[in-house]
Backbone bond lengths (Angstrom), bond angles and torsions (degrees), N, CA, C in turn:
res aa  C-N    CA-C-N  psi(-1)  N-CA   C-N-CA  omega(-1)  CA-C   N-CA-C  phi
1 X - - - 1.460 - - 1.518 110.15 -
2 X 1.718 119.38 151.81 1.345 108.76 -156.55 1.609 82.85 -94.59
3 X 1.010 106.08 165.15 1.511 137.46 165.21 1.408 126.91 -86.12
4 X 1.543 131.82 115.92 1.116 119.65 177.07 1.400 147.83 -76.40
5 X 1.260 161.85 178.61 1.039 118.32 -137.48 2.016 80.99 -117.21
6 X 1.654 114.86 17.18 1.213 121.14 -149.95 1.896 74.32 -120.75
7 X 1.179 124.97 -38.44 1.915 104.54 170.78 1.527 109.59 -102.18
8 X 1.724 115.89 17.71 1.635 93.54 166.49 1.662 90.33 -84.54
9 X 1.881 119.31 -32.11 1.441 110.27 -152.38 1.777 97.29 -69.52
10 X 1.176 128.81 -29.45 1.403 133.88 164.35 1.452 134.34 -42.22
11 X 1.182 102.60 -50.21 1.470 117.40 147.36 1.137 153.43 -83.68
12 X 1.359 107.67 -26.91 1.841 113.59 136.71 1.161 122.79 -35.29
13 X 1.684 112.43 -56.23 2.007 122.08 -176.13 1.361 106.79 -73.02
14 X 1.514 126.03 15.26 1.659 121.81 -164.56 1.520 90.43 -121.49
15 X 1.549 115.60 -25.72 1.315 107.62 -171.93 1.512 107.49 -93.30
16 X 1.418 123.72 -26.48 1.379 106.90 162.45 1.147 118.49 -50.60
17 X 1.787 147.12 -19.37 1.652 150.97 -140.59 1.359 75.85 -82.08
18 X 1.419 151.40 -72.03 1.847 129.66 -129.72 2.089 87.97 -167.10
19 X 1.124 77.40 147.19 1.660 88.79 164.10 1.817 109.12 96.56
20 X 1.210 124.78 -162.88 1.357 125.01 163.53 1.408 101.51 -146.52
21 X 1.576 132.40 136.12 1.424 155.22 -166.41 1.815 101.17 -110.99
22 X 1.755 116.67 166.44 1.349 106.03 147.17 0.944 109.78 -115.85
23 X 1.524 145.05 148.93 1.372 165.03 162.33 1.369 109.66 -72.94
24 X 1.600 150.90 38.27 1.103 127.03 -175.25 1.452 114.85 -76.71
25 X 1.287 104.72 166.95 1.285 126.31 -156.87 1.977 112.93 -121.12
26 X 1.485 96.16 85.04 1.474 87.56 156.67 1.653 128.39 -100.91
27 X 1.589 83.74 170.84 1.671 86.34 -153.69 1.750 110.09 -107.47
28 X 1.624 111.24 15.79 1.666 102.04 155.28 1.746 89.43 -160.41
29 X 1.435 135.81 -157.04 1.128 149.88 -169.72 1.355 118.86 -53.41
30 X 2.046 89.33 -59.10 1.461 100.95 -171.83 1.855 113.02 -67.45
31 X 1.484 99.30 -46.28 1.821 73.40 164.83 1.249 133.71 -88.86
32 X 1.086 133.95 7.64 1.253 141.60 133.83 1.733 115.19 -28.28
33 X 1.419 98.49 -70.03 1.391 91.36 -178.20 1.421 119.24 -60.63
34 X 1.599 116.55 -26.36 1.704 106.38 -155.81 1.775 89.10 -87.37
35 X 1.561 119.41 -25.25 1.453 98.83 160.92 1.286 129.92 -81.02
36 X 1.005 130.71 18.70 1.611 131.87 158.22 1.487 99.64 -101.38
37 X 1.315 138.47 -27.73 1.139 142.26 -169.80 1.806 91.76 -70.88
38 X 1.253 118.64 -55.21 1.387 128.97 -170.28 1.721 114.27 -68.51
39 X 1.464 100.04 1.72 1.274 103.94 171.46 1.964 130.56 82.02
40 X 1.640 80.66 17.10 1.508 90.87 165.97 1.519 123.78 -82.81
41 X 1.488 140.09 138.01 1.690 148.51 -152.09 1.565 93.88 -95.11
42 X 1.369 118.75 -14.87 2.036 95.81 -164.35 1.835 69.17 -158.88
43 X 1.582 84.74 146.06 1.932 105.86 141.86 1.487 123.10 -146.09
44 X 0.997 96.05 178.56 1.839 118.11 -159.66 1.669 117.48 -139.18
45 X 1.343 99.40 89.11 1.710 108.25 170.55 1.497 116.57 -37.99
46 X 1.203 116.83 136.12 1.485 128.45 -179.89 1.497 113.00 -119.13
47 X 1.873 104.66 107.07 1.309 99.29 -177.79 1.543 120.34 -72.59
48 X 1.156 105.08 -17.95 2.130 78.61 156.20 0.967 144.24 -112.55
49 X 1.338 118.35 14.19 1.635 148.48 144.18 1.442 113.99 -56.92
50 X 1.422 101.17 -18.30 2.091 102.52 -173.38 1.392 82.11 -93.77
51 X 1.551 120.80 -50.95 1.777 126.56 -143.47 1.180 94.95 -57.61
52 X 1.716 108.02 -61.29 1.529 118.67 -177.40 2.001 120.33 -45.01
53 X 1.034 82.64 -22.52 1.907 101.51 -168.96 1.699 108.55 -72.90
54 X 1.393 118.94 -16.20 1.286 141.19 -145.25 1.380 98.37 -132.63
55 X 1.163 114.05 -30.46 1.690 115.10 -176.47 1.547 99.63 89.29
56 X 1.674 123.86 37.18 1.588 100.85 162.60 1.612 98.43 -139.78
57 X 1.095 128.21 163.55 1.226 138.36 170.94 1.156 124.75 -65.81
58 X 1.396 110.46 150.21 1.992 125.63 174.39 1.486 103.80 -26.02
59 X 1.750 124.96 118.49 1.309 141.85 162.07 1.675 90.51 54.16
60 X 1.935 106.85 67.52 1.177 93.08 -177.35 1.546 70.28 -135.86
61 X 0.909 140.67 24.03 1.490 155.64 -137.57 1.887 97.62 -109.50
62 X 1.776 117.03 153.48 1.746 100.40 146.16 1.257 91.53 -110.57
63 X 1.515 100.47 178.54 1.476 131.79 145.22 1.265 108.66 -21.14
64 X 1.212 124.76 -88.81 1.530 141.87 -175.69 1.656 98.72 -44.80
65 X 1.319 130.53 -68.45 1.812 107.13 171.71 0.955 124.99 -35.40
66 X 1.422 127.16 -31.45 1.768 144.94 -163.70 1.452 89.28 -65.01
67 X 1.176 106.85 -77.53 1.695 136.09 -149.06 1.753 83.44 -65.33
68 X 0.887 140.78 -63.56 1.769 132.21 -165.67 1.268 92.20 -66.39
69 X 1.211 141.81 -76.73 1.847 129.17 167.49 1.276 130.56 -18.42
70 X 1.419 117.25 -58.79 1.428 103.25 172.97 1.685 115.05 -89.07
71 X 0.952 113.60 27.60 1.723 133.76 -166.11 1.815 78.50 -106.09
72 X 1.553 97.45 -87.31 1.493 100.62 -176.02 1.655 130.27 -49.43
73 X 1.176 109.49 -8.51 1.829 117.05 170.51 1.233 99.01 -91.73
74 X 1.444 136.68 -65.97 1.358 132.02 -178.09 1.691 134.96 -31.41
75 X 1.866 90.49 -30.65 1.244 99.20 176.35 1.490 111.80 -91.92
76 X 1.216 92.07 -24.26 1.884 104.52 -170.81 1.832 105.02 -63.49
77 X 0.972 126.99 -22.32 1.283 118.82 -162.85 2.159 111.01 -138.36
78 X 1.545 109.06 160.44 1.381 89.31 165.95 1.536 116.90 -93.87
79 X 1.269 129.31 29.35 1.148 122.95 179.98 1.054 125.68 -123.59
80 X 1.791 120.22 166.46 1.601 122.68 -169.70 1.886 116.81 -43.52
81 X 0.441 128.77 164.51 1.896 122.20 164.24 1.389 96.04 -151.71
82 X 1.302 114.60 136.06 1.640 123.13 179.33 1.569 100.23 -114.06
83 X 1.273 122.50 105.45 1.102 105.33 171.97 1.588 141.69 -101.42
84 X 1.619 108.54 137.28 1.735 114.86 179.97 1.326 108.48 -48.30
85 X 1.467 107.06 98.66 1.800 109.27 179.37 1.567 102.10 -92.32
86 X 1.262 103.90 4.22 2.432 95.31 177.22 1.265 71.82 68.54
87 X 1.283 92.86 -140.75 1.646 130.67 -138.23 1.457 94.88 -106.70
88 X 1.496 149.15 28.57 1.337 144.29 -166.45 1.412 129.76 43.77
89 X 1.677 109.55 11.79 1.261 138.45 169.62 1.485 98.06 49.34
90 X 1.344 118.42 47.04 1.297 142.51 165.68 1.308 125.89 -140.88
91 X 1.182 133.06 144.96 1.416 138.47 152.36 1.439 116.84 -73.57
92 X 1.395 111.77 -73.93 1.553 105.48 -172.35 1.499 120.00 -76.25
93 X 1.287 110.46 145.52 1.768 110.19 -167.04 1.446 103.74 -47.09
94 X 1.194 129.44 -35.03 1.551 134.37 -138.73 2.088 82.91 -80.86
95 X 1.166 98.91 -56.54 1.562 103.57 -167.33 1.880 114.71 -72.71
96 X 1.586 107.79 -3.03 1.013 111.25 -172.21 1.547 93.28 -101.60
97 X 1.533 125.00 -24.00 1.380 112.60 158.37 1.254 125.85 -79.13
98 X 1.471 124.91 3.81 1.642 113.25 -177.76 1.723 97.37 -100.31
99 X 1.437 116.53 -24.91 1.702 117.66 169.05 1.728 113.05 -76.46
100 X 1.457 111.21 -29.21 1.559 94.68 172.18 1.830 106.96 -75.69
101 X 1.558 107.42 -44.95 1.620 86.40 160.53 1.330 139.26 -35.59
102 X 0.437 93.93 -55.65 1.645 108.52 169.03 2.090 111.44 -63.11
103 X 0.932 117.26 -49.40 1.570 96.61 176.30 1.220 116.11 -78.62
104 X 1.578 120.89 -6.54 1.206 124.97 162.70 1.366 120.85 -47.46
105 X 1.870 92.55 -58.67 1.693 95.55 162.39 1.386 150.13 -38.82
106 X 1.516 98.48 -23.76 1.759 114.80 175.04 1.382 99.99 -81.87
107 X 0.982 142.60 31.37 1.793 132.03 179.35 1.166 128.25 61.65
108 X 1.380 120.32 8.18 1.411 118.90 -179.39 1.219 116.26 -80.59
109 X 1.851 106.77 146.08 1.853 103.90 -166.67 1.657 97.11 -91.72
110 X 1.469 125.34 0.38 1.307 95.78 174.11 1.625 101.05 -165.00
111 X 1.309 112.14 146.36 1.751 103.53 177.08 1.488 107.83 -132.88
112 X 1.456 99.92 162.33 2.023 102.05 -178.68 1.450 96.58 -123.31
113 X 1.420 103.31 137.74 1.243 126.00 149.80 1.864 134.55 -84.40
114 X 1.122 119.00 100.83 1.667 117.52 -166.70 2.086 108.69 -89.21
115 X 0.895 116.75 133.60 1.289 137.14 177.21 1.673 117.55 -38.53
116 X 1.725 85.13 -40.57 2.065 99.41 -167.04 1.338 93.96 -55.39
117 X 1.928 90.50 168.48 1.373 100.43 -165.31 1.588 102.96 -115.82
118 X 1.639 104.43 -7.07 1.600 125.03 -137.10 1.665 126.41 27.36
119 X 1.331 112.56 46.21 1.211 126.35 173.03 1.985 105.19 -109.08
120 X 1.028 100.92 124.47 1.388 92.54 -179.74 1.678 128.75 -89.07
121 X 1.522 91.13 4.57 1.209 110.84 -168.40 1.885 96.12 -98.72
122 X 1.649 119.53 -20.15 1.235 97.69 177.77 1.834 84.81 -158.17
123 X 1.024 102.64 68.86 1.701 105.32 -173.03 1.393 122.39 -46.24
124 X 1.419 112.44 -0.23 1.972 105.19 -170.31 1.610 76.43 -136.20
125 X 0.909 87.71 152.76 1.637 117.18 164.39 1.073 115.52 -63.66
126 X 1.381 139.09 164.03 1.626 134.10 -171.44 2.111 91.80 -84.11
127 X 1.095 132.77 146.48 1.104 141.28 148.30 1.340 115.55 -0.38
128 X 1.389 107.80 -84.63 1.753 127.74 179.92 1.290 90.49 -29.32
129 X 1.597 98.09 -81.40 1.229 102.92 -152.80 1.841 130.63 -75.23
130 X 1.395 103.43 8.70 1.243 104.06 166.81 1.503 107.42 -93.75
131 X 1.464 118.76 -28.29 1.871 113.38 176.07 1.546 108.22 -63.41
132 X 1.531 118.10 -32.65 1.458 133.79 -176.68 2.040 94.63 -51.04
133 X 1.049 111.23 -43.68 1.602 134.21 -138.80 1.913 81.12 -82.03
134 X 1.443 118.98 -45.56 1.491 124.02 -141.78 1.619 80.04 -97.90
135 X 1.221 130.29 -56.11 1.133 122.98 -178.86 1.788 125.17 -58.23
136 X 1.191 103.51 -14.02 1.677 116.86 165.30 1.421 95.55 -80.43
137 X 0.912 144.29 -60.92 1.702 137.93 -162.62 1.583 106.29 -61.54
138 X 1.653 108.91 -39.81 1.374 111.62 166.06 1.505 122.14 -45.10
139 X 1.149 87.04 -65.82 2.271 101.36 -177.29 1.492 100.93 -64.71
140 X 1.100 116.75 -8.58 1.445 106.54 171.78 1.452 129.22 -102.10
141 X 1.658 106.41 -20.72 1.464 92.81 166.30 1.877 103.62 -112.10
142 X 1.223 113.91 35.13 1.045 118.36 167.67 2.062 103.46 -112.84
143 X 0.707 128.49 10.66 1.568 164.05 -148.43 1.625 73.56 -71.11
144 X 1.678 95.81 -91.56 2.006 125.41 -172.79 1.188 97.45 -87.46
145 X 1.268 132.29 16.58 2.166 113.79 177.45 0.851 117.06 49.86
146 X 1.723 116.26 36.44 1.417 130.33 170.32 1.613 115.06 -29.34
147 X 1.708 86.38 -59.28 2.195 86.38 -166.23 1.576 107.74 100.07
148 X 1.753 111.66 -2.42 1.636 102.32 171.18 1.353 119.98 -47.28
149 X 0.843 141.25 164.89 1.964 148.96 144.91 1.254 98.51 -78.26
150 X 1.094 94.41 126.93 1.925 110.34 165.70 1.522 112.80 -114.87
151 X 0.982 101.25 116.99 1.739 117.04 -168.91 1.872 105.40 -100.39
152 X 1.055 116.32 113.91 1.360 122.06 178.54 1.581 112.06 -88.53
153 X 1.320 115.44 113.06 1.725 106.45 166.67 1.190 138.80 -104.38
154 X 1.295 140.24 137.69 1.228 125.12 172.52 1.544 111.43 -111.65
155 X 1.999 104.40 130.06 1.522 89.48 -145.80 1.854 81.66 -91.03
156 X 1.378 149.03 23.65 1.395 129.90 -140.85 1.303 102.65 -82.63
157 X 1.306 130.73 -16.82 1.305 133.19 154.86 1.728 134.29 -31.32
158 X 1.326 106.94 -52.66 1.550 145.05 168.38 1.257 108.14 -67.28
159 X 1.087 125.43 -43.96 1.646 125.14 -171.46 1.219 126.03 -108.92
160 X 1.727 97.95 4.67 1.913 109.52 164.31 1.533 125.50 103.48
161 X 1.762 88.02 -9.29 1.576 121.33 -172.80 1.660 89.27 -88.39
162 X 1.501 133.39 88.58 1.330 140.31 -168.00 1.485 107.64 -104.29
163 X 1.343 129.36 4.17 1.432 109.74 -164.64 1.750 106.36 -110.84
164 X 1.286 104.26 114.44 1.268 131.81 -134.95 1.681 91.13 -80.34
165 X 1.371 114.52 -17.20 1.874 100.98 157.70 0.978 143.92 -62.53
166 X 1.649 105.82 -31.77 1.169 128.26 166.28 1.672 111.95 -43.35
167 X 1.459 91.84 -84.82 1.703 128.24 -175.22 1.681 86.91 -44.33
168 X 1.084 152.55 -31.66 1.078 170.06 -155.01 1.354 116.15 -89.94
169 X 1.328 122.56 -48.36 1.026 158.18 -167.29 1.835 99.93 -92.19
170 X 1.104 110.19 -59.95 1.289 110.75 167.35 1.664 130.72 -56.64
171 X 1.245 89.65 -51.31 1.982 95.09 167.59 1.190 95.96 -17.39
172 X 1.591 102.76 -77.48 1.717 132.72 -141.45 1.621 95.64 -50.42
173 X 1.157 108.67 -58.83 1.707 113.27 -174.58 1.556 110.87 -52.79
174 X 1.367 116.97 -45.81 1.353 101.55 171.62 1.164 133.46 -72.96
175 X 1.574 108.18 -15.99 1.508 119.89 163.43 1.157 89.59 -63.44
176 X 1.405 155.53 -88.59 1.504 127.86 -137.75 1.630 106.83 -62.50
177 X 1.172 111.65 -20.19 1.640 111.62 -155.55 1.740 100.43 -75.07
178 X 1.306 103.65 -13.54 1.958 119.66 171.95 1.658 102.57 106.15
179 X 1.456 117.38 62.96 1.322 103.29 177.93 1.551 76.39 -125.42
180 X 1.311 109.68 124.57 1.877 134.47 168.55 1.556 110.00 -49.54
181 X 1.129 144.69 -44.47 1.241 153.12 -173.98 1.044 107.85 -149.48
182 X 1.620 114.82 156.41 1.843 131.70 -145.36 1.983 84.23 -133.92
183 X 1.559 103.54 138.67 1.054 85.85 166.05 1.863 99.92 -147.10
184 X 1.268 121.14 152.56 2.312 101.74 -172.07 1.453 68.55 -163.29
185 X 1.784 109.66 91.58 1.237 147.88 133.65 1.589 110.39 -25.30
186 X 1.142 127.47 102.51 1.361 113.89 179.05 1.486 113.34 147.02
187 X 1.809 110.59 -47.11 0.990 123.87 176.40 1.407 111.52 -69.54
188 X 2.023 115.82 142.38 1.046 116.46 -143.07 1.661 93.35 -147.46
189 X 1.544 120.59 -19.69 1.737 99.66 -164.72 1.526 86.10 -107.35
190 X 1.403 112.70 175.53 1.868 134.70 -173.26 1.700 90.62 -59.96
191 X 1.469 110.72 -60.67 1.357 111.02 -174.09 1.170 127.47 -56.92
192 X 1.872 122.72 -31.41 1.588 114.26 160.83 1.599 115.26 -46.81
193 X 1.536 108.34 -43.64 1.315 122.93 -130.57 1.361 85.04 -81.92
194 X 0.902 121.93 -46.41 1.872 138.41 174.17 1.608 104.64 -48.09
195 X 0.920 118.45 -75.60 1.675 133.48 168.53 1.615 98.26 -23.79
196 X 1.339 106.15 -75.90 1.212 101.00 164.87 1.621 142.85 -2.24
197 X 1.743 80.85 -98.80 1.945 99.83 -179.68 1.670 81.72 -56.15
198 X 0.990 156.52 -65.05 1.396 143.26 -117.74 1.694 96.63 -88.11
199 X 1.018 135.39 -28.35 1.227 127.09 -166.85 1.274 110.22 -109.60
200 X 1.886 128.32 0.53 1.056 96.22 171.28 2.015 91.60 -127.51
201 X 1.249 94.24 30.27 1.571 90.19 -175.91 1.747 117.29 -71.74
202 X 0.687 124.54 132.62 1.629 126.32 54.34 1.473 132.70 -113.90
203 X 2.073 92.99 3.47 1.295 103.02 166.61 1.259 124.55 -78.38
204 X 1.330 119.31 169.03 1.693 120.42 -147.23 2.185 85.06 -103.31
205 X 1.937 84.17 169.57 1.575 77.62 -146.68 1.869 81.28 -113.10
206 X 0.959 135.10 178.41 1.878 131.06 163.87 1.492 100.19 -149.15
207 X 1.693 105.99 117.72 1.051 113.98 -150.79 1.871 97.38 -112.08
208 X 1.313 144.60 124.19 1.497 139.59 -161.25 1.695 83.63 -82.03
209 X 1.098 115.73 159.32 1.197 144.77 164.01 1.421 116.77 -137.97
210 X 1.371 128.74 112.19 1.674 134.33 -164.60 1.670 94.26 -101.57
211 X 1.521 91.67 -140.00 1.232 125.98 157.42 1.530 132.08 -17.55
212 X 1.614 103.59 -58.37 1.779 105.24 178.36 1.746 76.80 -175.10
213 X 1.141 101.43 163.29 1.309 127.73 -158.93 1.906 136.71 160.33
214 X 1.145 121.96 -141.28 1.538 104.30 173.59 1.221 81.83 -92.00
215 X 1.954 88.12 -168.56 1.424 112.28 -177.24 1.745 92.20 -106.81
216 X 1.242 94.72 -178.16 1.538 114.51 163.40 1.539 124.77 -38.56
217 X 1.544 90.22 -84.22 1.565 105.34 149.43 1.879 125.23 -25.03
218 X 1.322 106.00 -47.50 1.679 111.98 -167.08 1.127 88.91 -86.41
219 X 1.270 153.54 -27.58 1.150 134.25 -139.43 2.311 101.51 -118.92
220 X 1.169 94.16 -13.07 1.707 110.94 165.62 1.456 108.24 -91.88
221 X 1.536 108.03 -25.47 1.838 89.44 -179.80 1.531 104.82 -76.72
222 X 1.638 122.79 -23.13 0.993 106.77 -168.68 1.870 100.74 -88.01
223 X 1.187 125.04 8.84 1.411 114.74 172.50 1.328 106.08 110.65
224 X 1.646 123.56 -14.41 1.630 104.18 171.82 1.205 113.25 -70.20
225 X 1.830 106.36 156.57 0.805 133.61 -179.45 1.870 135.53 -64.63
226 X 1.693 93.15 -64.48 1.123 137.05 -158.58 1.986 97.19 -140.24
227 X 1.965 100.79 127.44 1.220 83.34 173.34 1.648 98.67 -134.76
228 X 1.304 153.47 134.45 1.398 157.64 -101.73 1.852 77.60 -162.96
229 X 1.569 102.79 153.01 1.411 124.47 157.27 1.833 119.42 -114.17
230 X 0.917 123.73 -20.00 1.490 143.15 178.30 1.155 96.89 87.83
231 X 1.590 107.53 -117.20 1.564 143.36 171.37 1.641 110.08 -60.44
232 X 1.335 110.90 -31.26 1.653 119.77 -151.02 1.739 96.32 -31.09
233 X 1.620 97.00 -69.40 1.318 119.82 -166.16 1.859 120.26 -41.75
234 X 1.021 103.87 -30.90 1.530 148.56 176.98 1.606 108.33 -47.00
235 X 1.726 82.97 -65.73 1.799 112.80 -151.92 1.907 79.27 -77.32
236 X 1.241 126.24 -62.70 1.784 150.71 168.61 1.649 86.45 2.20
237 X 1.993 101.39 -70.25 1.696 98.78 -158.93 1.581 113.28 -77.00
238 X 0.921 89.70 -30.49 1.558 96.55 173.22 1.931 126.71 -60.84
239 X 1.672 102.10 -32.71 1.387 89.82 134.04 1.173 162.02 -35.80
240 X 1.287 94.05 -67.01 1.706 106.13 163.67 1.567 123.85 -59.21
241 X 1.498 117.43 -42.91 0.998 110.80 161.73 1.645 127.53 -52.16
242 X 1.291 118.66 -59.92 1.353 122.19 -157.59 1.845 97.24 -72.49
243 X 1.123 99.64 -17.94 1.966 99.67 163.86 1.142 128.72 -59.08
244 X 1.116 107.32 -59.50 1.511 126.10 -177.24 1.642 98.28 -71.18
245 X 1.638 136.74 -54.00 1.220 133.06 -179.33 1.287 105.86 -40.48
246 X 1.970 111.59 -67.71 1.677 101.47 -164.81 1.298 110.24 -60.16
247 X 1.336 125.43 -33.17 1.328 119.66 179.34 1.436 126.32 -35.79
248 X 1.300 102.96 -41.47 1.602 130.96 -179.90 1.870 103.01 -39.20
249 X 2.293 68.51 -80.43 1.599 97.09 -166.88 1.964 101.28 -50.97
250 X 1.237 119.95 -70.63 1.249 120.12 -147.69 1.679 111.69 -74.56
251 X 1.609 111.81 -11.79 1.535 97.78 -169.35 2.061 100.59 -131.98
252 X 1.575 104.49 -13.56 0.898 106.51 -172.11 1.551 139.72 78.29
253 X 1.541 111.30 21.77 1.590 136.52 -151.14 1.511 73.41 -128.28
254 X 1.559 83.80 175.82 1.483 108.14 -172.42 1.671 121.17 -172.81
255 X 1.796 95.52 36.45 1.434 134.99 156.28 1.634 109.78 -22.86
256 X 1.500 89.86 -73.68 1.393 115.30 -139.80 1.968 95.53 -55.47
257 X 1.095 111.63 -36.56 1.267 136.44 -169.41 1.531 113.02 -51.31
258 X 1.642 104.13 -25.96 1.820 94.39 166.65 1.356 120.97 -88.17
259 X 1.603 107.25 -11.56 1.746 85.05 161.69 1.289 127.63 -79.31
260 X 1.429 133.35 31.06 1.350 112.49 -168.40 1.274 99.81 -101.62
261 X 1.507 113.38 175.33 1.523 120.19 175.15 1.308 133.76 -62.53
262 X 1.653 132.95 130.17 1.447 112.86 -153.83 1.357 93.33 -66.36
263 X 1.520 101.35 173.71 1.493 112.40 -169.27 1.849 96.85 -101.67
264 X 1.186 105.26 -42.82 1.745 99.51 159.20 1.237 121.97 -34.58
265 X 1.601 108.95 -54.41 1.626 107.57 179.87 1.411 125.80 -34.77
266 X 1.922 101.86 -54.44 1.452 134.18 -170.68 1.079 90.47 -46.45
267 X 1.938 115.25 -70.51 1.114 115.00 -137.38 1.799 96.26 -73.89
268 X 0.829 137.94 -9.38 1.585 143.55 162.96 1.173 121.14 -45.49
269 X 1.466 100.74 -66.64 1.593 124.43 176.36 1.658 108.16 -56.80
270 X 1.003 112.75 -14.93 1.812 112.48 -158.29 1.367 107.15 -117.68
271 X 1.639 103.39 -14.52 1.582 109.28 -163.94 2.091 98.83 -77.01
């Protein structure tokens, strides 16, 4: 029986209460499904795992791709999906609440708003006006008493802006401004991560995990919540692919081609 998109948002907000979950992030239907198939409880759209998926680059994305993507995952699966909204593909708060309205509409139990400006000349938004920004996403999916999660980010990590009082400092403000969970992508040692959960608790914390990092385990003793891969998973298939391709193109072999996944399996998993 399908699931509505009114008890995934219920059970999404039950799993932030105690414990730590993973959030991975696929980047169209089919992995979507084989991670719910694999027995993961929540997922999390990855905007450059979709961009890349499409043939365009990081926040190279519109609105309208957004909204048919997390439209098409929501339906694809019975579980929560929080989706990476960037920056609300708006500048001014007012317009960044008529686009979170709207992804509300695709069924997703939870969306984040990020600070960047993609200006490299002043990459975060001024203060004011990024709490102005978090508190529009608030009044907006509080609009219909949706029940989304609103995830506040601070990207200063990412953009070179490292001093973790700041970024720190910011959480906190968007926690009052009504964003449910804090998340500043970037941060990487026990002691950020600590700093962290500790200063904006008792809200729940979503901690990125890339490359190498804690474990599961390490990453709940220190109090996170929620732990996200972004792109990782993304960047993972795209390995394999672009291996086996140059292989093709540049040497003319066709090695690479027995590691891939049986196609029986797929068709198992998919049937």
């Amino acid at each position: 029986m399908s699931i509505t998109a009114a008890e995934k948002r219920v059970t999404f907000r039950k799993m932030h209460e105690a414990g730590c979950f993973v959030l991975p992030n696929p980047f169209d239907v089919g992995t979507a499904k084989a991670l719910q198939h694999l027995g993961f409880k929540a997922l999390a759209s990855t905007s450059a795992g979709f961009a890349w998926s499409i043939g365009r680059a990081d926040n190279r994305v519109t609105v309208e791709d957004v909204l048919q993507h997390l439209a098409a995952l929501c339906a694809a699966v019975d579980l929560p999906v929080n989706a990476d909204f960037e920056g609300g593909f708006a500048h001014k708060p007012e317009k960044v609440a008529v686009n979170v309205g709207r992804a509300v509409g695709t069924g997703v139990a939870g969306l984040s708003i990020e600070d960047s400006t993609g200006d490299a000349t002043a990459p975060l938004y001024e203060r004011a006006f990024a709490i102005e920004r978090i508190k529009a996403a608030r009044s907006a999916i509080d609009a219909d008493k949706s029940g989304v999660l609103l995830t506040g980010r601070c990207e200063g990590f990412l953009v070179g802006q490292t001093d973790l009082g700041m970024v720190i400092d910011r959480l906190c403000a968007y926690a009052d401004a009504g964003a449910d969970c804090l998340y500043a992508p970037g941060i990487r040692t026990r002691e950020q991560i600590s700093a962290v959960v500790k200063a904006v608790s008792p809200k729940p914390v979503n901690l990125l995990i890339g490359a190498s990092g804690l474990s599961v385990a390490e990453a709940a003793d220190l109090g996170v919540r929620r732990i996200s891969v972004g792109g990782s998973l993304a960047r993972a298939a795209w390995t394999g692919f672009m291996q086996a391709a140059r292989e093709i193109a540049e040497q003319g072999t066709f090695t690479e081609l027995a590691k891939g996944y049986p196609g029986g399996e797929l068709n198992k998993m998919f049937s």
